[in-house]
C-alpha positions in Angstrom: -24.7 -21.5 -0.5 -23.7 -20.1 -4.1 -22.8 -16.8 -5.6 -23.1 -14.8 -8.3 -20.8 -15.4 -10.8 -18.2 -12.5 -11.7 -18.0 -11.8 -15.2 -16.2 -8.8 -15.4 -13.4 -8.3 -17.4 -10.4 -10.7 -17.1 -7.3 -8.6 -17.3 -5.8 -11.1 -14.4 -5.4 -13.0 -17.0 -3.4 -11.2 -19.4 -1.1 -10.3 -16.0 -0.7 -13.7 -15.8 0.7 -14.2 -19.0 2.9 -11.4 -19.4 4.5 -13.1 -16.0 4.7 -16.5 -18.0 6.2 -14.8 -20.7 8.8 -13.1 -18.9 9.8 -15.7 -17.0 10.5 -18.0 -19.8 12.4 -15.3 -21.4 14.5 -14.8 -18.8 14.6 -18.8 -18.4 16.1 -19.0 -22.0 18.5 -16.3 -21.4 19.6 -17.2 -18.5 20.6 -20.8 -20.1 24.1 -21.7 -19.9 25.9 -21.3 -23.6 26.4 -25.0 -24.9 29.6 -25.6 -25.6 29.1 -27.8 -29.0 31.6 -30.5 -29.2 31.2 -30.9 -32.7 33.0 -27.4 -32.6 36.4 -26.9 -33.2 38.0 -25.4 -29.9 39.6 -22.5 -32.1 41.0 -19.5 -30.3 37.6 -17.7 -31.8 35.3 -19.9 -30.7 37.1 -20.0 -27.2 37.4 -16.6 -27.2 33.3 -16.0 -28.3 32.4 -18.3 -25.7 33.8 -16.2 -23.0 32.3 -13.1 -24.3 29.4 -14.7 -24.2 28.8 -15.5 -20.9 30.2 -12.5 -19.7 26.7 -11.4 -21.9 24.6 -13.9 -19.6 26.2 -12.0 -16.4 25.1 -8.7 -17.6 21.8 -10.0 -18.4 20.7 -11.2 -15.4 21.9 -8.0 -14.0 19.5 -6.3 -16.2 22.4 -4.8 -17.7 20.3 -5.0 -21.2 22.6 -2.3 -23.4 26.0 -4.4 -22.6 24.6 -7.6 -22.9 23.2 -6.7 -26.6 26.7 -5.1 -27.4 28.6 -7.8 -26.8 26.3 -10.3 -29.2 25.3 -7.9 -31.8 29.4 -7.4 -31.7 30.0 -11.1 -32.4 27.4 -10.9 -35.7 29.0 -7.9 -37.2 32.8 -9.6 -36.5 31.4 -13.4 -37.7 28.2 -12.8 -40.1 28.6 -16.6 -40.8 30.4 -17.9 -37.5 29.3 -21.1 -36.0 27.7 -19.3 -32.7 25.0 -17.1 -34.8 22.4 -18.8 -34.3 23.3 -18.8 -30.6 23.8 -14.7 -30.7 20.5 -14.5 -33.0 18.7 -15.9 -30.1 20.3 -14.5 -27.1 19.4 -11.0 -29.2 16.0 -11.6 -29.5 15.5 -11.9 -25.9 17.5 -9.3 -25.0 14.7 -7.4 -27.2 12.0 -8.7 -25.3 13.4 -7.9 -22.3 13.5 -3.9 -23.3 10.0 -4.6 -24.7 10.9 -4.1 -28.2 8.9 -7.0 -29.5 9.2 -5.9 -33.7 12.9 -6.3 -33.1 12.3 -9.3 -30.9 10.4 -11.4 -33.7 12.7 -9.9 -36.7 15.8 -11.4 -34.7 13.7 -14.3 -34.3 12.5 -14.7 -37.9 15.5 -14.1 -39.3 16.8 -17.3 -36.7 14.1 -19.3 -38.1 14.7 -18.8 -41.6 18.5 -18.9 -41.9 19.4 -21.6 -39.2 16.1 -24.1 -39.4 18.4 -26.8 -38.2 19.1 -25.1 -35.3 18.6 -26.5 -32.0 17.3 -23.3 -30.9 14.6 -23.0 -34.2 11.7 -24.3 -31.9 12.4 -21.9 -29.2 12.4 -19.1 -31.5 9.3 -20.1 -32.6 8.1 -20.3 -29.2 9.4 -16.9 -28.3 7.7 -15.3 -31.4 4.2 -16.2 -30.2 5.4 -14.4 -27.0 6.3 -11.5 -28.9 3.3 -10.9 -30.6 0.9 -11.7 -27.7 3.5 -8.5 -25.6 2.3 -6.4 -28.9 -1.0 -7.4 -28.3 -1.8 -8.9 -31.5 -3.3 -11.8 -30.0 -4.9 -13.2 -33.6 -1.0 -13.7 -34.8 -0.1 -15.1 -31.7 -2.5 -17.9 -32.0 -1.7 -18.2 -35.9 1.6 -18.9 -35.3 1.1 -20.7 -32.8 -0.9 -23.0 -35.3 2.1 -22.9 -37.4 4.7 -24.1 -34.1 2.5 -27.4 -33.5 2.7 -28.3 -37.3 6.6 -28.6 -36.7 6.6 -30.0 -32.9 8.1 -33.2 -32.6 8.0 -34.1 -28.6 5.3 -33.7 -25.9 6.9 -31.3 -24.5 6.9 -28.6 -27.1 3.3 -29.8 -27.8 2.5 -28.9 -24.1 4.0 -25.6 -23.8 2.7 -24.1 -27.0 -1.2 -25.4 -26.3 -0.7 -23.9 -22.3 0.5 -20.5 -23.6 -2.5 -20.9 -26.3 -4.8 -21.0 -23.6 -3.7 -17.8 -21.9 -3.6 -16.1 -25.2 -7.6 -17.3 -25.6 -8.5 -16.0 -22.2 -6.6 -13.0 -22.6 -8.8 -12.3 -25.8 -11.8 -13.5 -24.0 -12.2 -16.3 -26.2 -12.9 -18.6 -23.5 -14.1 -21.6 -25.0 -11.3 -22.3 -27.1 -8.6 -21.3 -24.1 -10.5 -24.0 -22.0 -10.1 -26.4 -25.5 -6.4 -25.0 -25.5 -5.6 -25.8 -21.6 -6.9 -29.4 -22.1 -4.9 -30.3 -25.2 -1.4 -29.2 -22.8 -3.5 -31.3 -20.0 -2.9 -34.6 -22.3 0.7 -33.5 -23.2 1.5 -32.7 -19.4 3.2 -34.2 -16.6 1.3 -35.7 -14.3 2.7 -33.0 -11.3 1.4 -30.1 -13.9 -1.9 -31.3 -14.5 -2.8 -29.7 -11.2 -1.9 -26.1 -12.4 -3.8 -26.9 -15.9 -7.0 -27.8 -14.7 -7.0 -24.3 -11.4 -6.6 -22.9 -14.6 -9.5 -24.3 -16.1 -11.8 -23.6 -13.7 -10.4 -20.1 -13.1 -12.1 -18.8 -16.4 -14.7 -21.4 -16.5 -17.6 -18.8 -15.0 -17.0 -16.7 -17.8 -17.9 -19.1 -20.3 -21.7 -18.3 -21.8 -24.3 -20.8 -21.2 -24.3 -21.4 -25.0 -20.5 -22.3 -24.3 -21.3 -24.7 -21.9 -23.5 -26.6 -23.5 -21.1 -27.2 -25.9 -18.1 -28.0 -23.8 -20.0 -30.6 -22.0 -21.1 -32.4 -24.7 -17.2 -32.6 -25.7 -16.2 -33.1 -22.4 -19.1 -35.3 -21.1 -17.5 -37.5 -18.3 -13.6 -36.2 -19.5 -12.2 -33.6 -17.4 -13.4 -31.0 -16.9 -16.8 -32.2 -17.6 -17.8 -32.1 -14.1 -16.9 -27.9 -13.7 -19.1 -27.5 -16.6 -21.8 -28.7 -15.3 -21.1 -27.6 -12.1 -21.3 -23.9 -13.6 -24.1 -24.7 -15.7 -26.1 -25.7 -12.4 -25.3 -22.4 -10.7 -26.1 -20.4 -13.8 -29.8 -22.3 -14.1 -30.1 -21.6 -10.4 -29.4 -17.8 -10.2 -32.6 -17.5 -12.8 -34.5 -19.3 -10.7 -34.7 -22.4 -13.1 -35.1 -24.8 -10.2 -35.6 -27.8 -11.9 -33.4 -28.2 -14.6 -30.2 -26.8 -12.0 -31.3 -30.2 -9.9 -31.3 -32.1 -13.1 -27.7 -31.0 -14.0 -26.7 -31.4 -10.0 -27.6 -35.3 -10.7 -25.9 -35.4 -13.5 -22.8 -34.4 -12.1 -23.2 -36.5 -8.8 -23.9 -39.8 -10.6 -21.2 -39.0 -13.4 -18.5 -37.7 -11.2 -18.7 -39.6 -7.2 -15.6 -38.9 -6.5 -14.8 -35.0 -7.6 -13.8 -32.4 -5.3 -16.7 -30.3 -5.9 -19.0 -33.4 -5.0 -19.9 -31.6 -1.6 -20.4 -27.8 -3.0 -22.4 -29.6 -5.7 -24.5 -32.0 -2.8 -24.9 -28.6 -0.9 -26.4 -26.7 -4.0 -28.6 -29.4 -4.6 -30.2 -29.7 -1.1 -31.0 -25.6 -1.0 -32.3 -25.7 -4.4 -34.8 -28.8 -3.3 -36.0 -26.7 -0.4 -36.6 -24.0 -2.7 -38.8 -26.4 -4.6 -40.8 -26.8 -1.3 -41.5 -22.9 -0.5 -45.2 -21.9 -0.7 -44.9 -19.0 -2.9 -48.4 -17.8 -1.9 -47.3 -18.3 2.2 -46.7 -15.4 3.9 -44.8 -15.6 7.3 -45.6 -12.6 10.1 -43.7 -11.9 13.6 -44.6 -9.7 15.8 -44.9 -9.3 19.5 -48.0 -10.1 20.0 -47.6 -11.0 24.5 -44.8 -9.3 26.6 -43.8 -5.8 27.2 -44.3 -4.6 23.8 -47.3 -6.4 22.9 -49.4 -3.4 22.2 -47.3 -2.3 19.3 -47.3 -5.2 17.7 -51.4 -5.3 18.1 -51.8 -2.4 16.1 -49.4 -3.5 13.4 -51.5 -6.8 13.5 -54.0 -5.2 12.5 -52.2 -3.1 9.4 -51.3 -6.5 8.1 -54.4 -8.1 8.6 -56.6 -5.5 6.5 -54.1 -5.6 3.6 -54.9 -9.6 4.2 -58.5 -9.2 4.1 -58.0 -6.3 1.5 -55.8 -8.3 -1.2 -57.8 -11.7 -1.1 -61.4 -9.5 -1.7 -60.1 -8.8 -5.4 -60.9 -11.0 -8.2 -58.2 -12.2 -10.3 -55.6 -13.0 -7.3 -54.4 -16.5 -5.9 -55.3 -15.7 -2.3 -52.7 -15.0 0.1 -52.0 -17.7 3.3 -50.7 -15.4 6.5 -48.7 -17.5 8.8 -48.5 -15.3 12.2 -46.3 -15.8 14.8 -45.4 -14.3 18.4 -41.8 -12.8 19.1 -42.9 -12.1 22.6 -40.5 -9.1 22.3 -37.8 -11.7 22.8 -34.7 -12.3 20.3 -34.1 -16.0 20.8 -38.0 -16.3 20.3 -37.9 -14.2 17.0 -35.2 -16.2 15.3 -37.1 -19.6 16.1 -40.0 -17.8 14.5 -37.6 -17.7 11.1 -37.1 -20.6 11.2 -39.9 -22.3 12.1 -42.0 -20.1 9.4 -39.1 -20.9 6.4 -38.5 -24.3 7.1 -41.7 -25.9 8.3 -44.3 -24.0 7.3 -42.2 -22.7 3.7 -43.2 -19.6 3.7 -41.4 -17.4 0.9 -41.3 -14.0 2.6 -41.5 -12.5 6.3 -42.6 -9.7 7.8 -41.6 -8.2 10.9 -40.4 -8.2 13.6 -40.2 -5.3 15.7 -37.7 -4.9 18.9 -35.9 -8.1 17.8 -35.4 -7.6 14.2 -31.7 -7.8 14.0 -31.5 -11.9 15.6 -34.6 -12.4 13.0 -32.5 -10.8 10.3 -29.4 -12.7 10.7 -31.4 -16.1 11.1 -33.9 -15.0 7.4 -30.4 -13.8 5.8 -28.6 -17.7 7.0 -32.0 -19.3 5.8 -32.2 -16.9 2.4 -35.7 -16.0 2.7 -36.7 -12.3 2.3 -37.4 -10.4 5.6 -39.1 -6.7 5.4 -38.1 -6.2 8.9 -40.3 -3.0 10.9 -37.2 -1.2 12.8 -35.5 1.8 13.0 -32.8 0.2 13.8 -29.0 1.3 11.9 -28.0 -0.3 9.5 -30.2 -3.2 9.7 -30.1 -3.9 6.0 -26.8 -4.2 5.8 -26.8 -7.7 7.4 -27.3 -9.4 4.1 -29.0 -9.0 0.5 -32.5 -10.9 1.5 -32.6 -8.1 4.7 -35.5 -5.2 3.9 -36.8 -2.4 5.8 -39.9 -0.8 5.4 -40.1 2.1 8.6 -39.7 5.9 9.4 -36.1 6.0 10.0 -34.4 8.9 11.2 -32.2 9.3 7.9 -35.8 9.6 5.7 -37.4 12.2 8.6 -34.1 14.4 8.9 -33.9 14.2 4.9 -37.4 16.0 4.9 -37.3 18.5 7.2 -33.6 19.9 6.4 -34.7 19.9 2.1 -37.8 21.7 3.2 -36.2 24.3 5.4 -33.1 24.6 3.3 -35.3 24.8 -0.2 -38.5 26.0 0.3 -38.1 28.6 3.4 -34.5 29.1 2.6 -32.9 28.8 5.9 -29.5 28.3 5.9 -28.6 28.8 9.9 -30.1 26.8 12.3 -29.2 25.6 16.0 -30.1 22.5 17.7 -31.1 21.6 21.3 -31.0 17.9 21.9 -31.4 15.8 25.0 -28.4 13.9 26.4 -29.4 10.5 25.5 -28.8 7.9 22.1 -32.2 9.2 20.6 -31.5 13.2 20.6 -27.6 12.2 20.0 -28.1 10.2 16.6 -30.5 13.0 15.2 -28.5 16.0 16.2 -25.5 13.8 14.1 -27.7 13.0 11.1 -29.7 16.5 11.0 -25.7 18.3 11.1 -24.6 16.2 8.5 -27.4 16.7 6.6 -27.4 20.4 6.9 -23.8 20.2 5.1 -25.4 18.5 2.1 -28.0 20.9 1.6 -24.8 23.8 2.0 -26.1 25.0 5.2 -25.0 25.1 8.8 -25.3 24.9 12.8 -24.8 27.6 14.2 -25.6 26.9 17.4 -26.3 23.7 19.8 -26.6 23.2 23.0 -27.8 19.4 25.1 -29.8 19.1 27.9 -30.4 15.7 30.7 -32.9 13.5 30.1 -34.6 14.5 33.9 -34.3 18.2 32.7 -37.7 20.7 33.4 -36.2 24.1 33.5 -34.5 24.9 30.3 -33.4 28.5 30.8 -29.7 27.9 30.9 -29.7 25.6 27.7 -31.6 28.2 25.6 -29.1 31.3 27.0 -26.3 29.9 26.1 -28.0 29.4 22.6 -28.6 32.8 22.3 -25.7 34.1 24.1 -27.2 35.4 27.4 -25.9 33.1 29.6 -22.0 34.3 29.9 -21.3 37.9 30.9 -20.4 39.8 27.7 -17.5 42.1 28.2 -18.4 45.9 28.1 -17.9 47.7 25.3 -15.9 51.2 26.0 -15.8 54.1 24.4 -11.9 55.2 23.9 -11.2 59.0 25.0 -10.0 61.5 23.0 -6.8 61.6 25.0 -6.4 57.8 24.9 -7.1 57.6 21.3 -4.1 60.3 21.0 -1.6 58.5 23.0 -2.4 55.3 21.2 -1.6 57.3 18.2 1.6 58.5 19.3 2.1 55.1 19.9 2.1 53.4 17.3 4.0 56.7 15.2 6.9 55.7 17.8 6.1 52.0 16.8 6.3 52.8 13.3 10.0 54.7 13.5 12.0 52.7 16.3 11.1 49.0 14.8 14.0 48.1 17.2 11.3 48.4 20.4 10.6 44.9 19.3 13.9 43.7 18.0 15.0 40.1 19.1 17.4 41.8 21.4 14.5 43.3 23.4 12.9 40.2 24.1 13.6 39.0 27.1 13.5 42.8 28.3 10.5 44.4 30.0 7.6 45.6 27.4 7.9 49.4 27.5 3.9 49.5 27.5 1.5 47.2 29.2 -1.0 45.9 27.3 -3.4 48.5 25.1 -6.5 48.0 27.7 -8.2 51.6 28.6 -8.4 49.8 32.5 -4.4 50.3 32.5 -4.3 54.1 31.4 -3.4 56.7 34.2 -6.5 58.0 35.7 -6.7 61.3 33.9 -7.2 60.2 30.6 -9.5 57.6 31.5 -12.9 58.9 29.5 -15.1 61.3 31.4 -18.2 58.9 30.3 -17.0 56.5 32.8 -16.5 58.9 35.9 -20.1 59.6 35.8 -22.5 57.7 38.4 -23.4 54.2 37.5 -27.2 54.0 35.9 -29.4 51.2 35.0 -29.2 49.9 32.2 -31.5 47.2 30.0 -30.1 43.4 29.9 -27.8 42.5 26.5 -30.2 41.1 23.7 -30.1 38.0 22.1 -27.9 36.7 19.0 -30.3 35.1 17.1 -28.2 34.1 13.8 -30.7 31.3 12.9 -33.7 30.6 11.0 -35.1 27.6 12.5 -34.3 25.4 16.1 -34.0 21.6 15.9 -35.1 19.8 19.0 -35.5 15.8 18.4 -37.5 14.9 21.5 -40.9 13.6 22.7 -43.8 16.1 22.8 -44.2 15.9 26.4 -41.2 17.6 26.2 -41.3 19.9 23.9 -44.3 21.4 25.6 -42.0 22.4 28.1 -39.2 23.8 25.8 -41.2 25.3 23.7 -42.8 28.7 25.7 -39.2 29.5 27.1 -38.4 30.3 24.1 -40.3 33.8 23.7 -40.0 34.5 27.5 -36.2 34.9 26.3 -36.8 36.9 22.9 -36.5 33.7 20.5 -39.0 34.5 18.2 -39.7 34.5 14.2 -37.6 31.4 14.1 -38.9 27.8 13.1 -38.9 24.9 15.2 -38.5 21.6 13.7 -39.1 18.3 15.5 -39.6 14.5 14.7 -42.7 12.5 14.3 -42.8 12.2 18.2 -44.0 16.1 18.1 -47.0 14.4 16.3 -49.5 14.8 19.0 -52.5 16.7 19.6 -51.8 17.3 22.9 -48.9 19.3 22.1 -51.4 21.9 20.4 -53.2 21.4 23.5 -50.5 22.4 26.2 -48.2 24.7 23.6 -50.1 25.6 21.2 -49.7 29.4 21.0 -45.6 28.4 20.8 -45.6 25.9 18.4 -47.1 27.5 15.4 -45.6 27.2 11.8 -43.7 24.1 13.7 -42.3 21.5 11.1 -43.6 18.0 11.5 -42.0 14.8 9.7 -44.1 11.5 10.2 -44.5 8.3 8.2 -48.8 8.5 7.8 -51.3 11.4 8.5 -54.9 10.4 9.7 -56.1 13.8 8.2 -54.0 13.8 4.9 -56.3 14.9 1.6 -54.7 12.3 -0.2 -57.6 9.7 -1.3 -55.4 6.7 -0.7 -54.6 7.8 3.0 -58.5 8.6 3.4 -59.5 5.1 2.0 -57.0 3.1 4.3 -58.3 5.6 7.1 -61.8 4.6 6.8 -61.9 0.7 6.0 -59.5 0.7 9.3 -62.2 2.3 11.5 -64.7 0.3 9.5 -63.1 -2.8 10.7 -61.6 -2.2 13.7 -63.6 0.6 15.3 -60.6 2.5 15.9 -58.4 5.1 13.8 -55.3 3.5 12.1 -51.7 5.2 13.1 -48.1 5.4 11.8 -47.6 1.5 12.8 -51.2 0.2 11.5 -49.9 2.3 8.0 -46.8 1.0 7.8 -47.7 -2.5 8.3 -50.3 -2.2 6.2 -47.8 -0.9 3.3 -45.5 -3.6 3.9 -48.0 -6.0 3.7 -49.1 -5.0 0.9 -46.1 -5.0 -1.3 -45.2 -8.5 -0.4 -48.7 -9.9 -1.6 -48.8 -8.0 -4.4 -44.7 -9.6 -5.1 -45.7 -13.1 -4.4 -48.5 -13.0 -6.9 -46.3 -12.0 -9.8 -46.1 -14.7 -12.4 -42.2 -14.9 -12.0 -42.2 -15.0 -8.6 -41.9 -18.5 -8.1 -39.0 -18.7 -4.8 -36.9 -16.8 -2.2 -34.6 -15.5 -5.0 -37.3 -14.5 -7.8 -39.0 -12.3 -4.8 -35.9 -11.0 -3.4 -35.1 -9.4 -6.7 -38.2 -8.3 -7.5 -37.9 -6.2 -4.1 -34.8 -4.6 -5.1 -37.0 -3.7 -8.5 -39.6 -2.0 -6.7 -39.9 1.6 -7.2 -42.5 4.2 -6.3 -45.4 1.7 -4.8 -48.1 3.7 -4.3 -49.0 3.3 -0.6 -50.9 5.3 2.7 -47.2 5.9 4.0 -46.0 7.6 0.6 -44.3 6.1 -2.7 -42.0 3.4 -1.4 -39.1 2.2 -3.4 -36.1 0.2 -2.0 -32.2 1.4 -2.2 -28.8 -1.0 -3.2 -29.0 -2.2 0.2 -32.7 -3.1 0.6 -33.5 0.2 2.5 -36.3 2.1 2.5 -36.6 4.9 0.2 -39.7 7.2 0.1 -41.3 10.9 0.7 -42.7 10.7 3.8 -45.4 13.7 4.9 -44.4 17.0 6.0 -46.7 18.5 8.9 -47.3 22.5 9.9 -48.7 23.4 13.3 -51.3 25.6 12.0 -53.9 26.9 14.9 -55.3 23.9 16.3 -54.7 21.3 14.3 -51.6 19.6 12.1 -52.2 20.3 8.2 -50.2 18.3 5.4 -47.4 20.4 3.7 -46.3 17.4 1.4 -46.5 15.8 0.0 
């Protein structure tokens, strides 16, 4: 309902006021000459007159150097005339104008201090805070602008001189006395500029500091602009979480100000940070599919989350964890009811899940502002809004392994790529290739296959070159290497064979090909009988072969490779290689193969071991990548909510952004800008007949 509040540097506001200054200069220059009647109508004063708005003409031309010649003229030809102080003024802001501001306020001063009873004394005065805001010395600005309100008579030059103050303040980040500044011209002001004062008011109120406030509403207290004070002060309270004394200042602002125009945005802020109030900071929410077509997944991930449950609420020490669990049914309508059924009736302050549907759930838990650690691989899930998580083997984190492992430690820097024609193979072939350019290395070869595709003969061929004819490579004769030789001699002395006059004329040769040579100088090799001869061999310009598919699969891929001379070469897959019965139908092909995958059952690592057995303890079974992940996600959550300062939705979304390195079964897990899932996952070799850990 509310933001953050920007408080970067204000520089809009010093563009503002240079545009107020410049357009009051050129407001006072532009000014018709009065015509005093109390002056004599002399032929000089007549005469000055004209030359003077000739001046005005060139100025608003921009014609700077004429203008300033014709009324720096008049003061060397009349020192002591009566239109000085007209020609000191109309100087000075031709000086500002050029952005000369030390000549500016001399012209200025000199005004002042000769001609006090001038009519144009208070807008030099005026002008000379200008000029020493342009030079950036905002301290004499404001001085002098002290000194201007001593001497200002009317409301008018009272109004101006406080409104310019109050740019000159927020220009030098001196908020609180800009906003003091603005609402002294706010009591001077018409009632049509009022409007203007107060947008500007609330323009640099979010960069007051709380301290500042404070203060201002205790001055301000049920005065404009009391009721954006404690507007701001509301959001600032509610962005650290201070719940209750952000509703206190909300009421205070309702009851003292019914009729502002903020009352809604302040009604609105009020009614989220009640529910807030209401969230069960110990409630966990959980959806999965548990019926439908993809209920068996979300069994086993069940059953992750439940052991972390059981796990968490054993220890001593721990407000126990409540695990609200409900049933997506694989359906996206049926997951975002879930959201909102688990945040606003049962107040859970964090979700986790779902699977299949995660983006409707996403959207509905980013609407609702309560944290979702959603279990996807789908893109860019995250970016659906800040309180959006994922916690899953993606394919960014599984290419990211295998290329810095091949590119590092086996320093490959060639590979191909055989992918199947479908979105799966299609988005790892793009991720692998552009990963392969981060890590300086490249594809040298890649070649797609159908998804209904048994025979792979063509597909690796054309990898290694044996599926298009080569063209034969001839030996030249010694006669044919002499006529080419003569040839280009007869080249080298007529350049005129290939003048532009002899373009459109017949070529005098055909092209240099031994085929189109005159029988008896084609090469005696080739007039022999034709013999046997062994097939081409295979360019293998690679270190490794990246083929994203299923295992099923790749036990089919995988022994064409040899039968076609593709050995001492790598093969790196995803975590769908991950199967024993790979080893079992391929295994003499798929040695040294590179596995990524998000948890290994048989990893040395005494967490993964621990999780391992406590999962067959309690469920009889042995836990997988899903029960692992769950589990980790889980487990980061309860372990959040428990915190001390984790009091709502907003304490807990932050404190996921701050988690770094949790030490989990799936690996150390930390979380990215965007909520994403960060992490080492395992590396797996093919060694004999069985998968061994190579990291980490």
């Amino acid at each position: 309902m509310f933001f953050a509040t920007d408080k970067s540097s204000p520089n809009k506001f010093r563009g503002r006021l240079y545009l107020i200054a410049a357009v009051l200069s050129v407001l006072w220059a532009c000014a018709p000459v009065p015509r005093p009647t109390e002056l004599p109508k002399t032929p000089e004063i007549t005469w000055a007159l004209e030359r003077f708005e000739t001046a005005e003409h060139l100025f608003q031309e921009q014609d700077y150097s004429k203008a300033l010649a014709i009324y720096q003229g008049y003061l060397r030809l009349f020192p002591k005339g009566p239109l000085v102080d007209t020609a000191l003024m109309k100087t000075g802001l031709v000086h500002m104008a050029v952005e000369d501001y030390p000549q500016a306020r001399r012209t200025f001063h000199r005004l002042i201090r000769e001609y006090r009873k001038s009519s144009y004394a208070e807008d030099a005065r005026f002008n000379l805070i200008l000029a020493y805001y342009k030079e950036g010395n905002y301290s004499a600005a404001i001085k002098y602008a002290g000194s201007a309100l001593k001497r200002a008579k009317t409301s008018r030059q009272k109004f101006r001189i406080y409104n310019v103050m109050g740019y000159i303040y927020s220009a030098d980040k001196e908020f609180k006395n800009g906003i003091k500044s603005y609402m002294k011209a706010y009591q001077w002001a018409k009632p049509q500029e009022r409007t203007e004062i107060l947008s500007k008011v609330k323009e640099i109120i979010p960069y007051l500091r709380k301290s500042e406030l404070n203060s201002l509403i205790k001055v301000y207290r049920k005065r404009v602009p009391g009721g954006y004070l404690r507007l701001q002060l509301a959001k600032e309270r509610a962005l650290e979480d201070r719940i209750e004394p952000a509703i206190k200042t909300l009421s205070d602002f309702i009851s003292l100000f019914p009729h502002h125009d903020e009352i809604e945005t302040a009604t609105a802020l009020m009614e989220e940070l009640k529910s807030r109030l209401l969230v069960d900071r110990l409630s966990i929410g959980c959806i999965l599919p548990l019926s439908g077509p993809y209920r068996a997944f979300g069994s086993r991930a069940l059953m992750g989350v439940e052991l972390a449950l059981s796990q968490f609420n054993s220890q001593p020490d721990v407000n126990p964890i409540q695990l609200v669990i409900k049933d997506s049914k694989g359906d996206h309508n049926e997951a975002a009811r879930a959201v909102e059924s688990l945040a606003l009736k049962h107040k859970v302050i964090g979700l986790i899940g779902p699977m299949i549907t995660s983006e409707s759930a996403a959207i509905k838990a980013q609407d609702l502002k309560v944290p979702i650690m959603t279990l996807t691989q789908k893109p860019d899930i995250t970016k659906l809004g800040d309180y959006v998580f994922r916690n899953f083997l993606t394919p960014s984190l599984q290419v990211r392994a295998i290329v810095a492992y091949a590119t590092q430690e086996l320093g490959i820097k060639k590979f191909a790529v055989l992918y199947p024609e479908e979105r799966y193979g299609i988005s790892f072939m793009n991720k692998f290739w552009d990963e392969l350019l981060l890590h300086g290395a490249e594809v040298v070869g890649i070649e797609s296959y159908g998804l209904d595709q048994t025979d792979f003969a063509d597909v690796i061929k054309k990898l290694v070159g044996l599926y298009y004819p080569r063209p034969e490579k001839e030996e030249a004769s010694p006669e044919y290497m002499e006529f080419i030789s003569e040839f280009l001699a007869a080249e080298h002395e007529d350049e005129s064979l290939f003048s532009d006059a002899q373009e459109d004329k017949p070529p005098l040769l055909g092209p240099l090909d031994p085929i189109s040579l005159p029988d008896e100088i084609t090469s005696p090799a080739e007039q022999q009988p034709e013999q046997e001869e062994a097939g081409p061999e295979p360019i293998i310009d690679f270190g490794a072969v990246f083929v994203p598919d299923a295992f099923e699969k790749i036990g089919m891929i995988a022994p064409q490779f040899p039968y076609y001379d593709v050995t001492n070469v790598y093969l790196l897959g995803t975590n769908l290689w991950h199967s024993d019965k790979l080893i079992q139908t391929a295994r003499k092909y798929v040695q040294d193969a590179i596995v990524p995958d998000g948890f290994f059952l048989g990893s040395p690592l005494l967490i993964a071991q621990d999780f391992a057995k406590s999962f067959k303890d309690v469920f009889g079974i042995s836990p997988g990548f899903l029960e692992a992940q769950a589990y980790d996600t889980a487990s980061i959550l309860f372990q959040l909510s428990n915190r001390s300062g984790v009091r709502s939705r907003i304490t807990l979304k932050t404190a996921l952004m701050d988690v770094k390195d949790f030490s989990g079964v799936t690996g150390l897990t930390s979380f990215d800008e965007t909520g994403d899932v960060d992490k080492q996952i395992y590396l797996l070799n093919i060694a004999g007949r069985r998968f061994v850990q190579i990291r980490p």
